[in-house]
ZAKOL-363144 format. One line per field, with one value per residue: residue number from 1; x, y, z of N, C-alpha, C, O in turn. Coordinates in steps of 0.05 Angstrom, whole numbers, plus 5000, padded with zeros to 4 digits. Layout:
n: NUM	...
n.xx: X	...
n.yy: Y	...
n.zz: Z	...
ca.xx: X	...
ca.yy: Y	...
ca.zz: Z	...
c.xx: X	...
c.yy: Y	...
c.zz: Z	...
o.xx: X	...
o.yy: Y	...
o.zz: Z	...
END
This chain:
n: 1	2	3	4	5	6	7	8	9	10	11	12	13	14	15	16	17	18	19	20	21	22	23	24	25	26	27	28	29	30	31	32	33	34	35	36	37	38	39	40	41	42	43	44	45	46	47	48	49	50	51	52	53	54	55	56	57	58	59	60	61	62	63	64	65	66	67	68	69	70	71	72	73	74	75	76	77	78	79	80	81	82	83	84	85	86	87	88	89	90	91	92	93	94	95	96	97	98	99	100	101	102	103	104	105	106	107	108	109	110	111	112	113	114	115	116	117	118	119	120	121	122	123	124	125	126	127	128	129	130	131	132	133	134
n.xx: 4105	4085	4066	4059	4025	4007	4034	4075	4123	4116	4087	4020	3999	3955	3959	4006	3993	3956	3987	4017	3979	3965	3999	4020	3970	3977	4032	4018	3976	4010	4049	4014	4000	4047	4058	4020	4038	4086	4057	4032	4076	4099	4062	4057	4112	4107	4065	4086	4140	4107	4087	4135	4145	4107	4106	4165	4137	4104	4132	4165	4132	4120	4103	4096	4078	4007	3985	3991	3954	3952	4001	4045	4087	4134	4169	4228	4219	4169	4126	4079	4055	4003	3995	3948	3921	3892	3866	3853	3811	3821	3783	3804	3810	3748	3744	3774	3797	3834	3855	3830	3862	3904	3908	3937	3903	3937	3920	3937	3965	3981	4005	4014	4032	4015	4023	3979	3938	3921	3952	3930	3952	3929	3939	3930	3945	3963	3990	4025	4022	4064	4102	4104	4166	4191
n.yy: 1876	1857	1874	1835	1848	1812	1775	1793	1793	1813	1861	1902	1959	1966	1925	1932	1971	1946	1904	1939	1968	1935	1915	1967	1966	1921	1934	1980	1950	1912	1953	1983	1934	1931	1981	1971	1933	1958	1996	1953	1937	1981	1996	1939	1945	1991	1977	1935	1952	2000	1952	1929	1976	1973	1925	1931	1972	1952	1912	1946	1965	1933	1933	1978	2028	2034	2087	2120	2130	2145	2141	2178	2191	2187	2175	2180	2179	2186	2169	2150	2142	2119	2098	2069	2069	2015	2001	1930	1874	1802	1745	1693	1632	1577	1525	1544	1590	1631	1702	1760	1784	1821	1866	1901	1935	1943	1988	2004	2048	2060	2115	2132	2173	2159	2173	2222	2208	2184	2123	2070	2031	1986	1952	1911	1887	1851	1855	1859	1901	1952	1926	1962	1984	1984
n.zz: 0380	0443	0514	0570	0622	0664	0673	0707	0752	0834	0872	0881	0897	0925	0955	0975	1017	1050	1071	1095	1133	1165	1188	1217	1255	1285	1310	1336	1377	1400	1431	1460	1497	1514	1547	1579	1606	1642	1668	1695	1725	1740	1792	1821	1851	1872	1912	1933	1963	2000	2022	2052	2080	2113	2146	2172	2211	2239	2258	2294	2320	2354	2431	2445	2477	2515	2515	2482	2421	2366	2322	2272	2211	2160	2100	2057	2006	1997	2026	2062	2129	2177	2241	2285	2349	2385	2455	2470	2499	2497	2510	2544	2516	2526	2570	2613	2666	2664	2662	2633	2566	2560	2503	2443	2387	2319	2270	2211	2164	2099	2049	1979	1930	1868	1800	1782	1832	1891	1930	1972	2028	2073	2142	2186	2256	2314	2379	2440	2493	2520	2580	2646	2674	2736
ca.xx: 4115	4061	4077	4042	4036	3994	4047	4102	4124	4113	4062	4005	3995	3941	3966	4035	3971	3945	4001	4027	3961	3953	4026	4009	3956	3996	4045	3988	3971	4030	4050	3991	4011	4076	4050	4003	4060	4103	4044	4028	4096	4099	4043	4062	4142	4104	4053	4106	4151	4086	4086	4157	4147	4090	4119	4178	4132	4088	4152	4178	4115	4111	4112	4085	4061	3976	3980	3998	3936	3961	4022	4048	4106	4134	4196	4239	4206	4146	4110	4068	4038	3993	3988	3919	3924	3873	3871	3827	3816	3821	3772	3815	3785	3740	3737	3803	3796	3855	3853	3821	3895	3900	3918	3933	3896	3952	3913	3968	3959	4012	3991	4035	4020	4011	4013	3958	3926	3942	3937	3929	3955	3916	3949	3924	3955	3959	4018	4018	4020	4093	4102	4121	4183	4196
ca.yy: 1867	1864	1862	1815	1852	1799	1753	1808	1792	1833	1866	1915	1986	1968	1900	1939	1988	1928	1892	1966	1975	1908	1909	1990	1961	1904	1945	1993	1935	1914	1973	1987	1919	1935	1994	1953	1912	1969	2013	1938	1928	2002	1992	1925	1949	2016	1968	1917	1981	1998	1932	1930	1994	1965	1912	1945	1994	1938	1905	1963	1973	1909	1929	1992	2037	2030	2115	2129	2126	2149	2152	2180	2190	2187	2162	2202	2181	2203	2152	2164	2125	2128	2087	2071	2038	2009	1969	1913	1859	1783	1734	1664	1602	1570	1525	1562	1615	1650	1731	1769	1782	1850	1867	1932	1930	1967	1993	2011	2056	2070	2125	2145	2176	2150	2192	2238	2182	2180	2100	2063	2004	1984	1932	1909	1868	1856	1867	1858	1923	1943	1933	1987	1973	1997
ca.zz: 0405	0462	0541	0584	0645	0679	0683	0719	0791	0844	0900	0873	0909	0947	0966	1007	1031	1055	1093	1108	1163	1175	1213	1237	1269	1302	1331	1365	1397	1424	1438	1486	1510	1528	1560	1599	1627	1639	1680	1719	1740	1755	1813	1839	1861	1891	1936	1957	1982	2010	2042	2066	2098	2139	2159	2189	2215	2250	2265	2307	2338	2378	2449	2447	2505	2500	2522	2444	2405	2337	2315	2245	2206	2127	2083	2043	1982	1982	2027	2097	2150	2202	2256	2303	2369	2399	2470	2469	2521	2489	2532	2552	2520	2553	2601	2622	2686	2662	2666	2608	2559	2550	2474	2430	2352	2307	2246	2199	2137	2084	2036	1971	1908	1838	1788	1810	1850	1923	1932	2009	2039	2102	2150	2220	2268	2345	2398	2468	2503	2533	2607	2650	2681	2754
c.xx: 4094	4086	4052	4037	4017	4019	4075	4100	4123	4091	4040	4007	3979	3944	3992	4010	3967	3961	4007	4002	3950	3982	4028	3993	3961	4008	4035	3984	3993	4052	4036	3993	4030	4075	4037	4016	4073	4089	4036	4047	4108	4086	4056	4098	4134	4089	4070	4130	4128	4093	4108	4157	4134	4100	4145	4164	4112	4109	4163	4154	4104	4126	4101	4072	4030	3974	3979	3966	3933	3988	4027	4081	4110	4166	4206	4231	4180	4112	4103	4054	4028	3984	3966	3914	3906	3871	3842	3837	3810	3805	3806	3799	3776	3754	3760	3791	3821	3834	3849	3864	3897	3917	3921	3923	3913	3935	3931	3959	3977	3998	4020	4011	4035	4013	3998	3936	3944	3940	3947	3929	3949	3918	3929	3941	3955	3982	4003	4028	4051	4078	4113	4139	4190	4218
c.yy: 1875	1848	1847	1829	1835	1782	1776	1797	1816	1836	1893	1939	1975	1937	1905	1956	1969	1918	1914	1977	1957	1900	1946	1977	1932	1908	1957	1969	1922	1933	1975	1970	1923	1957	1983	1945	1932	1988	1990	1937	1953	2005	1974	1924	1975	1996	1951	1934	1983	1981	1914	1952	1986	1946	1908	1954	1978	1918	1914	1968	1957	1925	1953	2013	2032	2061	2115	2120	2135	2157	2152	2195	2191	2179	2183	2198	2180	2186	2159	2140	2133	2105	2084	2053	2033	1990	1955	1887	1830	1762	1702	1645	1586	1526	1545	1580	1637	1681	1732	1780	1811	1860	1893	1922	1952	1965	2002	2027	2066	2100	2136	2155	2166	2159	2216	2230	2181	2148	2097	2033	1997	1945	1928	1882	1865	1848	1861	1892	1925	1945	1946	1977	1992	2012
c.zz: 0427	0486	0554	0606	0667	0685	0698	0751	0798	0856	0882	0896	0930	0961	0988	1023	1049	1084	1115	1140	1166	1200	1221	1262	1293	1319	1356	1377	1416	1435	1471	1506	1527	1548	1588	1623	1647	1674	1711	1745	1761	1793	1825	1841	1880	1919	1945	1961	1998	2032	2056	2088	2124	2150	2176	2208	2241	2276	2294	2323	2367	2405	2450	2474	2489	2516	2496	2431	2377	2339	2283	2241	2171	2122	2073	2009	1971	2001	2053	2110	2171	2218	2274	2316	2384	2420	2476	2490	2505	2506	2526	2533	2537	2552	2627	2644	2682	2660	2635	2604	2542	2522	2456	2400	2341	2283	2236	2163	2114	2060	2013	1946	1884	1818	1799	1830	1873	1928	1966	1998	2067	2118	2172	2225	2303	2355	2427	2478	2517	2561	2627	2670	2710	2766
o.xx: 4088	4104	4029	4052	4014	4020	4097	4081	4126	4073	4056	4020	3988	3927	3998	4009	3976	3954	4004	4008	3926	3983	4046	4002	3948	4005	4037	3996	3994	4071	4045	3990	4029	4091	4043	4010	4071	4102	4033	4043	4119	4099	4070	4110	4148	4098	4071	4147	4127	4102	4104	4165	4143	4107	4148	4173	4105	4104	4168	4159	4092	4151	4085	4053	4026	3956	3958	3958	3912	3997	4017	4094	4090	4183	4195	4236	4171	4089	4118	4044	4038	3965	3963	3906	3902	3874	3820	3861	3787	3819	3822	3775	3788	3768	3758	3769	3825	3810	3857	3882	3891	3941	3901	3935	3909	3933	3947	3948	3987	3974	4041	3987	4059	3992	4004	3921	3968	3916	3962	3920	3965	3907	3911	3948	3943	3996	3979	4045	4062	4056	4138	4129	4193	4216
o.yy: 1898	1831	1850	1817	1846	1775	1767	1794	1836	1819	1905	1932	1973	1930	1892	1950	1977	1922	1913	1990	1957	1886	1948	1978	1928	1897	1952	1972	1922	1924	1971	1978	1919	1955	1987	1947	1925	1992	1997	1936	1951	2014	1983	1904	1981	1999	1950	1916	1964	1988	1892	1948	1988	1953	1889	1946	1991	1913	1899	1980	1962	1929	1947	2003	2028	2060	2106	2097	2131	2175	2134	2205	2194	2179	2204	2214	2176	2188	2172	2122	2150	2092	2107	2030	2050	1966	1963	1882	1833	1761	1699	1644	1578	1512	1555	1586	1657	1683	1717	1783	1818	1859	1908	1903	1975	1943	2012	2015	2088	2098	2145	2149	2166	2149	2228	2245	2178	2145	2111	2020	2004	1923	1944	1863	1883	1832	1860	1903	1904	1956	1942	1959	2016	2025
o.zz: 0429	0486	0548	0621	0688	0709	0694	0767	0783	0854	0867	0915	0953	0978	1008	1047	1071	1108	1140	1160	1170	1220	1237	1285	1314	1341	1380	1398	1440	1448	1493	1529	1551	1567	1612	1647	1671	1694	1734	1769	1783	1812	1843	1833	1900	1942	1969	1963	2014	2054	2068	2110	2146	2173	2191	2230	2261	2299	2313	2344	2387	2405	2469	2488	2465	2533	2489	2438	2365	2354	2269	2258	2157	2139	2076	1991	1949	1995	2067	2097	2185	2210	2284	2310	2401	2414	2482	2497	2496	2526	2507	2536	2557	2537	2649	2637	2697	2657	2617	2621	2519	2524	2458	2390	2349	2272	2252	2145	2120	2060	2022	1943	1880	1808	1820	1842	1875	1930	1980	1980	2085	2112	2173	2210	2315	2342	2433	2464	2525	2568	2628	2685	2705	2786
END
């Protein structure tokens, strides 16, 4: 009585070896992927906070005395700003004789940290200066 063993079903040793770090090596990658996503989505929910803050912060600033030339401040979670006012004089277009249009530049800076990465969000915008009221 002889066995055949060529004709048996079935997977060889180094044929599950085979599949076995051929789908290891699959996962690692999406894995890392998923990581990827995970670390992107992390960042862009911290910069648009970020860029809610400023925009409040720009928001609230319209009107401004032009004495203040920095102002700063922070959130309760972890986030800071610094404000930087600058008055600048706008010419008229021409042919126009109107009066030069006196203007404040708000530089606007958000600063949080990242991990161990401090990251910055840097706004500008312009305001009319408040008017002092008698």
């Amino acid at each position: 009585m002889t066995r055949n063993f060529a004709s048996s079903h079935g997977f060889s040793l180094l044929e599950v070896l085979v599949a076995l770090s051929i789908m290891a090596i699959s996962l690692g990658v999406l894995y890392q992927t998923q990581i990827g996503a995970t670390r992107n989505l992390t960042q862009s929910l911290a910069l648009e906070r970020a860029t809610l803050y400023g925009q409040s912060i720009l928001a609230n600033a319209t009107g401004v005395a032009a004495d203040h030339d920095m102002l700063e401040g922070s959130f309760e979670d972890g986030y800071r700003w610094q404000l930087s006012i600058t008055p600048i004089d706008i010419p008229p277009p021409p042919p126009a004789e109107k009066p030069i249009i006196p203007m404040l530049q708000l530089d606007l800076d958000i600063f949080w940290l990242e991990g161990n990465k401090e990251r910055q969000l840097h706004l500008q915008s312009l305001s009319r200066p408040a008017t002092s009221q008698p």
